[in-house]
N, C-alpha and C positions, 0 to 999 in steps of 0.2 A: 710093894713093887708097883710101880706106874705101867700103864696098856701104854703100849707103843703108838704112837699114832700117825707116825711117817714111815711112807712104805710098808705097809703090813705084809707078812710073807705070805696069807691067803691073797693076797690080790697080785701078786707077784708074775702071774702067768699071764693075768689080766693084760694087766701093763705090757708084756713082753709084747701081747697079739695085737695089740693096740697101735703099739710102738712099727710093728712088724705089718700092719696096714691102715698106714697112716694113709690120712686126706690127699690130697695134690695142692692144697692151701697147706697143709701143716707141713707136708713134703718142701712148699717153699717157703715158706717160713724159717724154717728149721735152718736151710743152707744159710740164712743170715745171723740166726741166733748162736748156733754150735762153736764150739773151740775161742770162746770167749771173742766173738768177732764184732760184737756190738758193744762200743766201749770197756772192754775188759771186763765184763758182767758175764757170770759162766750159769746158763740153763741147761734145766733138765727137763726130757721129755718124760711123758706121761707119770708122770710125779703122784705118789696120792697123800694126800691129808685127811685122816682119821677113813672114812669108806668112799669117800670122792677123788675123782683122778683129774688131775687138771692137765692141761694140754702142754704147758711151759709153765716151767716155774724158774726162778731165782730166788736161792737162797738168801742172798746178802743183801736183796734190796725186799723180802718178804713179798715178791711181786706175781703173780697169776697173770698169763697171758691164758685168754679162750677164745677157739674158733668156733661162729656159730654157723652152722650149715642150713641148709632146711625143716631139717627134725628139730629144729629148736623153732621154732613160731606156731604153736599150741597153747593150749591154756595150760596143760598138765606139764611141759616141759617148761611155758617161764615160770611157773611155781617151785619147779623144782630146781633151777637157775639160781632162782630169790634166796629158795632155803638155802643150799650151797654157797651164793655169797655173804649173807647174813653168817653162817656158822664158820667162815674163812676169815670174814673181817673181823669176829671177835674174835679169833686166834693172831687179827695183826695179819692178815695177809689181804694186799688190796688185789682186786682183782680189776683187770681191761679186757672189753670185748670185744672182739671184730668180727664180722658178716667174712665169709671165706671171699665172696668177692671183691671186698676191701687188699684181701691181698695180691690180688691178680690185678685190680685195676691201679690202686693206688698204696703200691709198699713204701715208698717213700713216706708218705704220711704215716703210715700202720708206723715203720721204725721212729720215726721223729716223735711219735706218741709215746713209745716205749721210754725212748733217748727223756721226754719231757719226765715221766712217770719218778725215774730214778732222783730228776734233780726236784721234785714236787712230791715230799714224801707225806704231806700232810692230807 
């Protein structure tokens, strides 16, 4: 029998609290990504893959959207950034980054990046 590696049901509470105080960047984010409003492409929030939780995911296009806030510009957090996308991309999941205030100043671009991501699967 194969370990599950999406959504594990230890992380299951994780996810809920996560989801339940979410950013003010992932708060708006989300009103554009949810009920398939972005090209018919349907995310999930706080999604986990094997013990990491990604902030948006899309099944169908294997695609990781992450917000990074402040707590991300350390040495010890982009190392840990690195290892999470090195171990996502060899599962085939690309992952895109945005700075939260990418999405308050310029969502237009953030979605157009997304919009580009789907048709640029290489």
């Amino acid at each position: 029998m194969s370990e599950q590696i999406n959504n594990k049901p230890e992380l299951k509470e994780y996810r809920k609290e996560l989801r339940n105080n979410a950013t003010p960047a992932e708060k708006t984010l989300w009103r554009f990504l949810r009920n398939k409003q972005l090209q018919g492409r349907k995310f999930r929030r706080q999604f986990s893959v094997g013990n990491y939780i990604l902030d948006f995911y899309c099944t169908s296009e294997k695609l990781c959207i992450e917000l990074d806030g402040a707590g991300h510009y350390n040495d010890a957090q982009f190392e840990y950034d690195r290892d999470r996308t090195l171990f996502l991309n060899h599962l085939g999941i690309r992952v895109i980054r945005f700075e939260n205030k990418e999405v308050f100043e310029s969502l237009e671009a953030v979605l157009e990046c997304i919009k580009n991501a789907f048709e640029n699967k290489d």
